[in-house]
ZAMARGU-4260 file (C-alpha; in steps of 0.2 Angstrom, whole numbers, plus 5000, padded with zeros to 4 digits):
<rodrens>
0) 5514/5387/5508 | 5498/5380/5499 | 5495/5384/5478 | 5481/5387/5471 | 5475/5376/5458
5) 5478/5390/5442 | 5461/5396/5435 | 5462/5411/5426 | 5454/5420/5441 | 5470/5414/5451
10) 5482/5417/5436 | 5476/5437/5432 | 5477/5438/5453 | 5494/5431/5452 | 5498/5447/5439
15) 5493/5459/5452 | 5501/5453/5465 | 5517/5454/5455 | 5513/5469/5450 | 5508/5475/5467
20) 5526/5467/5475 | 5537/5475/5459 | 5531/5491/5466 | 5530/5488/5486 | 5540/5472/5489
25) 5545/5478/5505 | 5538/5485/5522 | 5518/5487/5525 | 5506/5488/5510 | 5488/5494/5510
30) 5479/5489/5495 | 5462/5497/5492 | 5447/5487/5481 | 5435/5498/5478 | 5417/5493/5469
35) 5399/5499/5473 | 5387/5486/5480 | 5383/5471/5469 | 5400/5473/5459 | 5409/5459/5467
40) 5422/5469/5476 | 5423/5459/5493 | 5424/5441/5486 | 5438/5449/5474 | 5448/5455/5489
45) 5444/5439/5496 | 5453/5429/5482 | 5467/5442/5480 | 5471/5437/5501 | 5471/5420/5496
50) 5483/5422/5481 | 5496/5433/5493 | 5494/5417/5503 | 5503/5409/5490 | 5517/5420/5494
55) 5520/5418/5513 | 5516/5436/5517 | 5505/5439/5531 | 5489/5446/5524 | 5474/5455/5532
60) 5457/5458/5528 | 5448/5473/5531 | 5429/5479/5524 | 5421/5494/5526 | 5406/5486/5531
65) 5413/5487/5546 | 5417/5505/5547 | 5401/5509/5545 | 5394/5528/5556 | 5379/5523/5567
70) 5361/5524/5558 | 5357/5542/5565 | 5371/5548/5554 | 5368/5539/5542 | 5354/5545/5539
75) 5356/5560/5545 | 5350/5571/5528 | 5335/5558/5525 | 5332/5540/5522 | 5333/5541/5502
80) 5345/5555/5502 | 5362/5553/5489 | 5373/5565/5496 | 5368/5558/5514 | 5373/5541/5507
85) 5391/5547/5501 | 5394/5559/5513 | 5388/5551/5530 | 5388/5530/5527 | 5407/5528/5536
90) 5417/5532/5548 | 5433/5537/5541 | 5440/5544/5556 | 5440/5526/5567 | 5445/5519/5552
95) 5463/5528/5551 | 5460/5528/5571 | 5460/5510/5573 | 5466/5501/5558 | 5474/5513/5544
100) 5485/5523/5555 | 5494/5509/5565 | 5494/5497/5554 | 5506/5508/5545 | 5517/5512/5561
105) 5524/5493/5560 | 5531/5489/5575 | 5521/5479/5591 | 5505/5494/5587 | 5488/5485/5587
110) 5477/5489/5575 | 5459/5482/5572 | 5450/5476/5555 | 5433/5480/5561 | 5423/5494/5573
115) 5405/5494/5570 | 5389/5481/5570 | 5377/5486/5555 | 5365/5474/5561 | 5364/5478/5580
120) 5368/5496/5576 | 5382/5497/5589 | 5400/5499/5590 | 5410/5482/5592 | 5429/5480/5603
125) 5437/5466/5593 | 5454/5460/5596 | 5470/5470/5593 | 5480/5460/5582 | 5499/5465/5574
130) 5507/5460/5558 | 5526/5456/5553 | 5537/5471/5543 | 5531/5465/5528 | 5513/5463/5530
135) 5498/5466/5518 | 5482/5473/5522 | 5468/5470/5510 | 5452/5485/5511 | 5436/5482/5499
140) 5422/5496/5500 | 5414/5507/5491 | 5420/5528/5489 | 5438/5521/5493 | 5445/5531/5481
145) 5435/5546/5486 | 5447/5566/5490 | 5448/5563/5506 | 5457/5543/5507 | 5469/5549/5495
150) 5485/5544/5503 | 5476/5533/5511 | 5481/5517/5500 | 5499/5510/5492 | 5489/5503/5476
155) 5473/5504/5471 | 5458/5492/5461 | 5444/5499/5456 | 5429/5485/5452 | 5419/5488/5436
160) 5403/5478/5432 | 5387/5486/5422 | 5372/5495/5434 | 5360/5480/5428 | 5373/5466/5434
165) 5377/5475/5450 | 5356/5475/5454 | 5354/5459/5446 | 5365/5451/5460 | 5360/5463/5474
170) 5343/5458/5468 | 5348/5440/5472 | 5358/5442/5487 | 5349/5455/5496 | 5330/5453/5486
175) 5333/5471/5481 | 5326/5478/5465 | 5337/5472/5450 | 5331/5488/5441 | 5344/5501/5442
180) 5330/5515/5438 | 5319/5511/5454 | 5314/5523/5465 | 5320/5511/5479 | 5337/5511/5470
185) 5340/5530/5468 | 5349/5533/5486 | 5365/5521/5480 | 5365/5526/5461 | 5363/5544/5464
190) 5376/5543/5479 | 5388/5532/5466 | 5384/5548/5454 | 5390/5560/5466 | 5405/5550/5469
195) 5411/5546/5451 | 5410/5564/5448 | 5420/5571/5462 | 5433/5555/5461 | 5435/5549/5444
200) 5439/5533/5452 | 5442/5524/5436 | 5457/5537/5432 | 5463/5536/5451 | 5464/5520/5452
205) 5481/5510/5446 | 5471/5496/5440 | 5453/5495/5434 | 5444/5476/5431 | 5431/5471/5423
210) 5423/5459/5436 | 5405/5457/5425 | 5410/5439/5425 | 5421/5434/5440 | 5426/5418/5436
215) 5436/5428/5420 | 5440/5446/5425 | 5450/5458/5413 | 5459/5473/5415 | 5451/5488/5406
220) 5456/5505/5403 | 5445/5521/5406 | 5451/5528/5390 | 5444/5510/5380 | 5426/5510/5390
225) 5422/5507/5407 | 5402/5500/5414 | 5406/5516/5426 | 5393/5509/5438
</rodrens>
């Protein structure tokens, strides 16, 4: 088993996945990261994979990225609708169809970490794969945390970061508007709106971090501040 060189990215990891194993040491875990777009999120549950690595424990990776509904349905209520955004962007049913469900079954079941193409709009058949008793599946999205998932996960992260780093990076990565206010913007933060209001993610969730820089995250607390994106 290969160590990590510590960084304090890897030690705070490290604290999690303690905590995480105190709680769960045994049998199948689902752990859920959830963070809007631009907060970091994936490249978080990235690292935490490659810290559980550390351990041994056969870990999985899994993104709603890849859970997407098809781009009729999507935008079903309108190209710059919020509510079409968090009602119709995924596909929650495969998801437990295909990768929730029989992960959790253990056994010789086959599950898939991916169903859908965003580019090529289109459905994918990837391979089954199985895990040992003990294995740990990792989920990053955003709305992970949302009414109808609870139960869903064994522990969940919520990803905190400030609206204007969020844009800043999308604005980078993706040549979006870094301008949280923009027109262009209002689809995601009015659908991020929805969702704080009717999932209080930042009280759901068993740990909330501040990933505004991700080279030093922190624990917060909702009841001390959070960016709320």
């Amino acid at each position: 088993m290969h160590q990590l060189v510590s960084t304090p990215l890897v030690d705070f990891l490290r604290g999690l996945r303690t905590e995480i194993d105190h709680n769960y040491g045994h049998g199948r875990v689902i752990v859920a990261v959830d963070g809007v777009a631009g907060s970091g999120a994936g490249d978080f549950a990235d690292e935490l994979a490659r810290v559980y690595a550390e351990t041994g424990r056969e870990t999985f990776r899994a993104s709603m990225e890849d859970f997407h509904r098809p781009r009729a349905e999507r935008y079903q209520a309108g190209r710059t609708s919020p509510e079409g955004y968090y009602r119709d962007s995924y596909d929650y049913r495969t998801l437990r169809r295909v990768l929730i469900d029989p992960f959790r079954m253990a056994g010789s079941t086959g599950f898939q970490t991916s169903a859908f193409d965003l580019r090529r709009d289109a459905p994918v058949v990837t391979s089954w794969q199985t895990a040992d008793p003990d294995g740990i599946l990792i989920v990053d999205g955003v709305f992970l945390l949302r009414p109808e998932l609870i139960g869903t996960w064994n522990y969940t992260i919520a990803i905190d970061v400030p609206p204007a780093v969020a844009y800043e990076r999308l604005a980078q990565r993706e040549n979006r508007d870094p301008d949280p206010t923009s027109p262009a913007n209002a689809r995601y933060v009015g659908g991020r709106e929805l969702y704080l209001a009717e999932a209080a993610p930042w009280f759901a969730a068993a740990a909330v971090v501040d990933n505004t820089d991700p080279a030093h995250p922190r624990r917060v607390f909702p009841d001390n501040g959070c960016a709320c994106v």
